[in-house]
N, C-alpha and C positions, 0 to 999 in steps of 0.2 A: 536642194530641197528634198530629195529621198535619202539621201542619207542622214538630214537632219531628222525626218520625220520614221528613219528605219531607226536611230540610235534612239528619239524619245518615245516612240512606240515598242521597241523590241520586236521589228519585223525583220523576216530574216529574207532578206530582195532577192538570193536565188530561187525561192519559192513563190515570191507574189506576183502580184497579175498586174499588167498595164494596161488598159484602154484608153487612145487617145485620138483624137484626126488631124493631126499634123505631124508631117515626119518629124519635125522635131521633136515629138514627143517621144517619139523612138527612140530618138539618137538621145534623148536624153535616161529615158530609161537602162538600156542599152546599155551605156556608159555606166548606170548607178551598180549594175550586175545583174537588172531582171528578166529572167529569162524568159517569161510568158510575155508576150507582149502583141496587141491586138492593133491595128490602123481604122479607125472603122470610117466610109465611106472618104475615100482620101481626096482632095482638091488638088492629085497631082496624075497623071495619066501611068497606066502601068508600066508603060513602056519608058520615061521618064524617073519612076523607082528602083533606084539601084537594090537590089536584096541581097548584100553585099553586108547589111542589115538581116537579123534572123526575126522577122515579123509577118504575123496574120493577116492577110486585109479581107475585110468581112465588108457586105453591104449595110449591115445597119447593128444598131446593139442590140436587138434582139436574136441574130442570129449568134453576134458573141457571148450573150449569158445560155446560148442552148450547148454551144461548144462547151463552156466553163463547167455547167452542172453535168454535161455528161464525161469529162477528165472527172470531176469530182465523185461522182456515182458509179 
């Protein structure tokens, strides 16, 4: 799905942003090549997340758009 939507958008996946709340959003990210990638409020204990995985986990999306706009700013 991101690489179909990186070829007919013209996105370049080393530079875009993932938000998701299931690890496998990561591992699917991840997989696609993108490097920003956010876990937000995960339904799996930390101690249980391997980070083996290169991902953020945030408590909620508001604190991952204050992260995003300030890389951006």
């Amino acid at each position: 799905m991101f690489l179909d939507a990186a070829k007919l958008y013209n996105i370049e996946l080393t530079k875009a942003i993932m938000v998701g709340d299931n690890i496998t959003d990561m591992t699917a990210s991840i997989s696609a090549g993108i490097r920003n990638n956010y876990l937000v409020k995960p339904n799996l204990s930390k101690e249980k997340l391997s980070n083996k995985f290169k991902f953020t986990i945030k408590e909620n999306l508001l604190s991952v758009t204050r992260e995003i706009s300030n890389l951006l700013y």
